[in-house]
C-alpha positions in Angstrom: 0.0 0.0 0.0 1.4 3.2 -1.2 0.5 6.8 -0.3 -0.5 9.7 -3.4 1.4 13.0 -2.9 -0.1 15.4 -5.5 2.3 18.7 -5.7 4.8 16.1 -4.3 7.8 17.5 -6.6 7.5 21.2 -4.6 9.0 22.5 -1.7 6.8 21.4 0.9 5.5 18.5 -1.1 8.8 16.6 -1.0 9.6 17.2 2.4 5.8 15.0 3.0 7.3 12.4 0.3 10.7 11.9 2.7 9.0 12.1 5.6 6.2 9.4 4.2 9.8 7.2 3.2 11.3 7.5 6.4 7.8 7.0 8.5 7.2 3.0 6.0 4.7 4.6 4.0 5.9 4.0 0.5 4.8 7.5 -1.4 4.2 7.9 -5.2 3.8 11.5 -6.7 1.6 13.5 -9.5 3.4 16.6 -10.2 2.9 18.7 -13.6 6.4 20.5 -12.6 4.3 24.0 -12.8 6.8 25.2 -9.3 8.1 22.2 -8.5 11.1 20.4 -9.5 12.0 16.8 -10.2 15.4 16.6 -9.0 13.1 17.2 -5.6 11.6 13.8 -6.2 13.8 11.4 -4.8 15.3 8.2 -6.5 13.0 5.4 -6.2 9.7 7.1 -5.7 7.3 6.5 -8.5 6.9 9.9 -10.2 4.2 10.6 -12.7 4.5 13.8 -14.4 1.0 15.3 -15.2 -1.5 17.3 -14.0 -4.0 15.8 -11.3 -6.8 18.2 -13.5 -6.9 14.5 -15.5 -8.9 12.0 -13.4 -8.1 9.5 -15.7 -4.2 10.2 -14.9 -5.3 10.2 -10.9 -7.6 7.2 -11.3 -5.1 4.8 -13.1 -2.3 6.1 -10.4 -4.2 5.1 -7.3 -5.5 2.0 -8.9 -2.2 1.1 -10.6 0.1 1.8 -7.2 -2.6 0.4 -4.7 -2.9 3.5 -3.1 -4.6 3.8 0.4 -4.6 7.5 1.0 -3.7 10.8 -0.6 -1.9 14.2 0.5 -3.1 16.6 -1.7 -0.6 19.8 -1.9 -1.0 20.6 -5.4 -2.2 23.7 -6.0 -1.5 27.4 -6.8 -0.2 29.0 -4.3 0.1 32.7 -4.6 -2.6 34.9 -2.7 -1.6 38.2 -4.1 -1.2 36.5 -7.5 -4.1 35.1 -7.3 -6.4 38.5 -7.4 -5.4 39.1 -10.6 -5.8 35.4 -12.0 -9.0 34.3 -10.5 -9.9 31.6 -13.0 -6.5 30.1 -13.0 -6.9 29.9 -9.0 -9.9 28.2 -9.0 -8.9 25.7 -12.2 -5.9 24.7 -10.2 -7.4 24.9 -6.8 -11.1 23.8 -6.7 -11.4 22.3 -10.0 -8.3 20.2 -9.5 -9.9 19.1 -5.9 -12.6 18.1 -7.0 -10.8 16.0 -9.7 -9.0 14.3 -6.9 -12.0 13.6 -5.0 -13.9 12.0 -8.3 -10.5 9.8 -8.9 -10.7 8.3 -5.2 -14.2 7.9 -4.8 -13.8 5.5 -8.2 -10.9 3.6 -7.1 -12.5 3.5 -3.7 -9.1 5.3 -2.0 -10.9 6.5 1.6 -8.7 8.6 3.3 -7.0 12.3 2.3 -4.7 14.8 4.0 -5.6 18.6 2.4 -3.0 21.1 2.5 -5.0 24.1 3.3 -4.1 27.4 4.2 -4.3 29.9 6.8 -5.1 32.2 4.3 -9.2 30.7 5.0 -8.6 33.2 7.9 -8.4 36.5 6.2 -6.9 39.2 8.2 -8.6 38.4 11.6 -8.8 40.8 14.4 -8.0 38.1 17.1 -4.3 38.1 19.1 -4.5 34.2 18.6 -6.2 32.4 16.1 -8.0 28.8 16.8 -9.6 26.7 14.5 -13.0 28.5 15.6 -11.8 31.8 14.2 -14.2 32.9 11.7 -13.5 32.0 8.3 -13.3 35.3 5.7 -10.6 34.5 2.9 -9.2 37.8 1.8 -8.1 36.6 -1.8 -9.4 34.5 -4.5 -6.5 32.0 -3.2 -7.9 31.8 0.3 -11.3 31.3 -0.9 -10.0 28.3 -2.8 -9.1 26.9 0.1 -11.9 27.0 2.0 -13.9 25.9 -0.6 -11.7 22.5 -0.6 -12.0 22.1 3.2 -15.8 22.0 2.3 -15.4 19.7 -0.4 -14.2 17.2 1.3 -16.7 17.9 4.4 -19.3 17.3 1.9 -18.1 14.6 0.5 -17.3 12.9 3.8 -20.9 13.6 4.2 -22.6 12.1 1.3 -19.9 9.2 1.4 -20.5 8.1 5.2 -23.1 5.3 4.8 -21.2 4.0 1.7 -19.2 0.7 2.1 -16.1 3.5 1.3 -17.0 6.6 3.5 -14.4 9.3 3.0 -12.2 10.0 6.1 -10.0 13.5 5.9 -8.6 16.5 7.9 -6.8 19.7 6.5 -4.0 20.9 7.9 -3.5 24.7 7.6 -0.1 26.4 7.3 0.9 29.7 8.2 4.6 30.6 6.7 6.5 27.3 6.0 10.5 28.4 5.8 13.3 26.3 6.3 14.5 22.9 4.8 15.0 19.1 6.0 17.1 18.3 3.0 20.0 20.3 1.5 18.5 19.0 -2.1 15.0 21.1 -1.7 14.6 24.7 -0.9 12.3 27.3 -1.5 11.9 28.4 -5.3 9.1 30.8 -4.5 9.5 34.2 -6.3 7.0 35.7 -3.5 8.1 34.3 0.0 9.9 36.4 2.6 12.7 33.7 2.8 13.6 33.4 -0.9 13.1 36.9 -1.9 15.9 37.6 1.4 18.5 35.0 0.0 18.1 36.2 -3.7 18.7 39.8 -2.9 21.9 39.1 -0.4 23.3 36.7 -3.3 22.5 39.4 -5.8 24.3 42.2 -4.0 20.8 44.1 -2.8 19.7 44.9 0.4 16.5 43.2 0.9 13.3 45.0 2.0 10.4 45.5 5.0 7.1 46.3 3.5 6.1 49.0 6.5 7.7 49.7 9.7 4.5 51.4 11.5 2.4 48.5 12.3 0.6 47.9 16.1 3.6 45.6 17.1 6.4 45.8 19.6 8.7 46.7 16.8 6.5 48.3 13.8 7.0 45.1 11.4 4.2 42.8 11.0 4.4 39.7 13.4 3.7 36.1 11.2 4.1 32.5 12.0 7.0 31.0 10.6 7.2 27.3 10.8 9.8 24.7 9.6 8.6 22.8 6.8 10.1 19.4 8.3 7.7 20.1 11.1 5.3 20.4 8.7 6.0 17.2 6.7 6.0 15.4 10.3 2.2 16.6 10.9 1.1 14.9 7.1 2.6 11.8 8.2 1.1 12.2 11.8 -2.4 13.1 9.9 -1.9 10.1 7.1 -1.1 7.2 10.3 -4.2 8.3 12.1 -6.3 8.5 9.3 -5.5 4.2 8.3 -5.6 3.8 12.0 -9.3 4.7 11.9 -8.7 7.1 14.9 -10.8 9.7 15.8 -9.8 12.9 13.6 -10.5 16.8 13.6 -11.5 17.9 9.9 -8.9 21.0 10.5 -5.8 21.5 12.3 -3.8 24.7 12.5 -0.3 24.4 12.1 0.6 27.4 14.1 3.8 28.8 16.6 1.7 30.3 19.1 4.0 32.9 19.2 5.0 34.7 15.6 8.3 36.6 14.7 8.2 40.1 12.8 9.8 40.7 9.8 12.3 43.0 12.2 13.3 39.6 13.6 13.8 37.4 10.7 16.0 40.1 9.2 18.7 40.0 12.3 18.2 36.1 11.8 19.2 36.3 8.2 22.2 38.8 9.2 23.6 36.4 12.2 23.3 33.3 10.0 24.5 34.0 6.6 27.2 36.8 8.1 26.1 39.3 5.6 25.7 42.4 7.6 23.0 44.9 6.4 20.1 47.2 7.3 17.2 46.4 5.5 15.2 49.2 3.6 12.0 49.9 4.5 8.9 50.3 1.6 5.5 51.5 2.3 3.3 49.1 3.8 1.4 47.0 1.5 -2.4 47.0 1.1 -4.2 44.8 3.2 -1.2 43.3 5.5 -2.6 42.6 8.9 -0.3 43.6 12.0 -0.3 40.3 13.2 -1.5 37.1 12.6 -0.3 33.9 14.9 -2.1 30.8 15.7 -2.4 28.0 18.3 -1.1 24.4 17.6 -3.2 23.1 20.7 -5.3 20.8 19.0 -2.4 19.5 16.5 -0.2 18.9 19.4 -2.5 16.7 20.9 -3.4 14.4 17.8 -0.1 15.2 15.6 2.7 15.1 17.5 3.0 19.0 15.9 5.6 20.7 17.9 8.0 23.5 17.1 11.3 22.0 16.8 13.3 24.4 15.1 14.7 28.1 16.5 14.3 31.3 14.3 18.3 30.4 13.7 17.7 27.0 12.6 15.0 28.0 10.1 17.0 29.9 8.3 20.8 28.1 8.6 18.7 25.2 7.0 17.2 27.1 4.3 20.3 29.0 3.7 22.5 26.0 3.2 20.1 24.4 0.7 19.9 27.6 -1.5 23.9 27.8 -1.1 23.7 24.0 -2.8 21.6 24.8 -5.4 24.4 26.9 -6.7 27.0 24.7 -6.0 
């Protein structure tokens, strides 16, 4: 029995695919390479190149590979992007979920781990957001992903007095940085991390959006966590779900505590020993002052912890951008 990782070629995709390896759960992957990459993919995994918008390609994977469960992480990604390219969001996003969803409930595959987002959240006016926290997506990408979280309710619904009900949860990120192999790193042209390390290889002095926000040192505070953590909760998630134990249908992935951009920027001076003071640009529209969230309820059914320091985030993630030069 094998597990489907769809997106499993991207940065936080493969870190779920070694983390399935290293946990016994042999994983297979569906990536149409769109952001990912497949020198991420390691030797050995089955890798089918496509996109998971053709059930036909999904259907004959999870029949042909005996697949018991799926992670779905495909998707397109970028919130601010994704106000100007609606339809492409929702192709790649809702579409492509539902595609999944149609592919499993033929081959009669029962369980699924959903990459969500925290982005289902908005810009809340809360100091510490819970899974209760009202739900009002601020981007076309953010409504995408609440409207797979209620796929897959709804299915679970209208599948739960089948012979194959549908069991899933979604696990919502906040900021995944870092990297648990020195072979995958971060090839996002719009996260914080990336957009540092490009500019300080470049010669330019990366940039804080806004210095005057309600926080303890005028940068916006965000949750930063490690993307092995991350990989760690999917397995967690995937184990429970065969198990038939008893599953929330979210989790939030969260610090409970939050750095500011302030913060990360002395992080990325100490670590990479390239001293500079970062400009400061006017605030961008819509950026909340602060948005952090419990891991309470992941800790207690995921094993989720935070096991990395600001430091080790970005060493790690340093050292595999450094190698992808090399």
């Amino acid at each position: 029995m094998s597990w489907l990782v769809t997106g499993g070629a991207g940065y936080i995709g493969a870190h779920i695919v070694r983390a399935l390896d290293a946990a016994g759960l042999p994983p297979v992957v569906i990536d149409d390479l769109s952001s990912g990459h497949a020198s991420f993919v390691p030797r050995g995994v089955p890798f089918i190149e496509g996109t998971i918008l053709d059930r036909a390609l999904v259907e004959d994977t999870l029949r042909s590979h005996d697949v018991e469960g799926v992670i779905h992480v495909a998707g397109f990604k970028y919130a601010g992007v994704s106000v100007t390219r609606p339809l492409h969001t929702y192709a790649q996003n809702v579409d492509a979920t539902r595609v999944v969803l149609e592919a499993m409930e033929a081959a009669r595959v029962t369980n699924l781990v959903f990459s969500s987002s925290a982005a289902v959240f908005g810009t809340p006016d809360v100091d510490l957001v819970t899974e209760e926290t009202a739900k009002a997506p601020a981007s076309p990408y953010g409504e995408s992903k609440l409207i797979g979280e209620w796929l897959l309710r709804d299915q679970g619904i209208a599948t739960a007095g089948s012979k194959h009900p549908l069991r899933h949860t979604s696990l919502r990120y906040f900021n995944v940085v870092g990297s648990g192999d020195p072979a995958v790193f971060d090839s996002s042209p719009h996260n914080l991390f990336p957009l540092v390390f490009e500019a300080l290889i470049d010669g330019r002095t990366p940039r804080i959006n806004g210095e005057d926000y309600a926080t303890p040192d005028g940068t916006n505070v965000r949750d930063y966590v490690h993307v092995a953590d991350i990989a760690l909760a999917h397995v967690a998630a995937a184990q429970r779900l065969v198990a038939g134990e008893p599953i929330e249908p979210a989790y939030n992935l969260g610090s409970q505590n939050g750095l500011s951009v302030s913060e990360i920027m002395d992080a990325m001076a100490r670590v990479t020993g390239i001293d500079f003071t970062p400009d400061i640009g006017p605030r961008r529209t819509g950026d909340p002052d602060r948005i952090v969230a419990t891991g309470e309820l992941a800790a207690r059914d995921l094993d989720w912890a935070n096991r990395y320091s600001v430091d080790d985030m970005v060493r790690s993630a340093w050292e595999a951008r450094r190698a992808a030069s090399a």
